[in-house]
N, C-alpha and C positions, 0 to 999 in steps of 0.2 A: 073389078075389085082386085085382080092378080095385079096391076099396073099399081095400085096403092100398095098392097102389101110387098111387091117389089123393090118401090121406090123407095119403102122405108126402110126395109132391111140396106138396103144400097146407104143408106146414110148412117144408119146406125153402125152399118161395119167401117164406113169413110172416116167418122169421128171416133169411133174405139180406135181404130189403126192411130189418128193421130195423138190421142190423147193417153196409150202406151208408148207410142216413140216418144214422145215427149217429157215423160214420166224416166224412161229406161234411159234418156241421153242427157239426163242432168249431170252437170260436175259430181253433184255427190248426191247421186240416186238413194233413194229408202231403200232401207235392208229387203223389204217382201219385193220390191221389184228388179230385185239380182238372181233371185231364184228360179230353177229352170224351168221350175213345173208352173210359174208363173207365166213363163214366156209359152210354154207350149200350151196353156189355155187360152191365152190372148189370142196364140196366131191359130189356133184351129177354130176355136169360137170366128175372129175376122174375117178367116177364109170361106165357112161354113156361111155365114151370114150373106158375103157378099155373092158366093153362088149361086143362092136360092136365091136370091135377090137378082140377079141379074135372068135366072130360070123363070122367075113370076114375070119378068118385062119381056122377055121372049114371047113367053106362053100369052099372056094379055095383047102384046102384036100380029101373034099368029090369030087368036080370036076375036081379033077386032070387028070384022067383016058379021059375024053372029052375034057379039054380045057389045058394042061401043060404048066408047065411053061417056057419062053424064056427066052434067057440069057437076057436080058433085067431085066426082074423080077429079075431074080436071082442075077444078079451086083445093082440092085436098094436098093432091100431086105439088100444086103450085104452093100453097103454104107449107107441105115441107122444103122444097129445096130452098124458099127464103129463108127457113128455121136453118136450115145446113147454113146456108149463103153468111145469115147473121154469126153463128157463133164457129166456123171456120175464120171468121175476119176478126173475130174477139179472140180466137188462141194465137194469132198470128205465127202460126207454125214456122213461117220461114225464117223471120225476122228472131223470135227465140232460138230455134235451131241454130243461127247463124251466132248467137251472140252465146249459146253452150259453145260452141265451137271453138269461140273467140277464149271464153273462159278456159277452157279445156286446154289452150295453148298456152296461155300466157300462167299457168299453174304449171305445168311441165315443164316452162321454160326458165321460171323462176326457182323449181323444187329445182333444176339440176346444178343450176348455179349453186345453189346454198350449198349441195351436195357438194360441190368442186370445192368451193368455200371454205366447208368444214373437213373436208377431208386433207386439204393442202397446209389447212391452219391450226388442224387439231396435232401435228404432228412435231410441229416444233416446238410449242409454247410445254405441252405436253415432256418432252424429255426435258427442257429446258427447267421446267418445277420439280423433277425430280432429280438433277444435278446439281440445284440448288439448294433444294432442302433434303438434308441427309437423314436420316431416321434417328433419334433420341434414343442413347443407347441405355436412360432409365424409362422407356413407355415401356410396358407390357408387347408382347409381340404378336405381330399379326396372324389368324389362325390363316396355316395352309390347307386346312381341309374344306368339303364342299359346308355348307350349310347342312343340305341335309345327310341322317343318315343312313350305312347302308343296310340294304335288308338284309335279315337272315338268308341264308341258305338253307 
């Protein structure tokens, strides 16, 4: 029975690991999965799981010889790692991973341009409207003070 309950924590922390990296490595991740205490539940819960998990398949090897396993175990063991096998192949971790990645770059690489963009272009056009249009010397005049105001002392 240690060999089942092993095996499953082994999978359970295999697809939680994937299913927060994939979560925390999007271009533009959800607000709850930026937080830190987010991140330190995932990875102690992950790591937690995958040590007992890998202690229950120790422990189940070590007693094999006393207690073996029954086909029960054995079709049990086997229908998780297909359940892992199937939906490991439906997140397609790599394939996503790779195509954040791809997104990731070409958002950086295109925010910097605009940036160059507007910083080179806002500069001219800029003096060039206010050289041009002179202030109306019947408009009312611009206030110099902040919006807000100040506090007492």
């Amino acid at each position: 029975m240690n060999a089942v309950v092993g095996t499953l924590l082994i999978v359970v922390a295999a697809l939680g690991f994937a299913v927060v990296m994939l979560v925390s490595r999007r271009p533009n991740p959800a607000a709850w999965s930026q937080h830190t205490l987010t991140h330190e539940i995932a990875s102690i819960s992950i790591v937690s799981l995958g040590g007992f998990g890998v202690a229950f398949v120790i422990q189940s090897i070590s007693d094999l010889q006393q207690k073996p396993l029954t086909a029960t175990h054995v079709i049990t063991i086997a229908l998780m790692l297909a359940v892992f096998a199937a939906v490991w192949v439906r997140l397609k971790v790599r394939k996503t991973l790779a195509e954040y990645a791809r997104q990731m770059e070409s958002a950086s690489s295109a925010s910097a341009k605009e940036s160059q963009l507007e910083s080179a272009g806002n500069v001219l056009p800029l003096s060039a409207e206010i050289a041009a249009a002179p202030e109306d010397p019947g408009a009312p005049p611009r206030p110099r003070t902040p919006r807000w105001r100040k506090k007492a002392a």
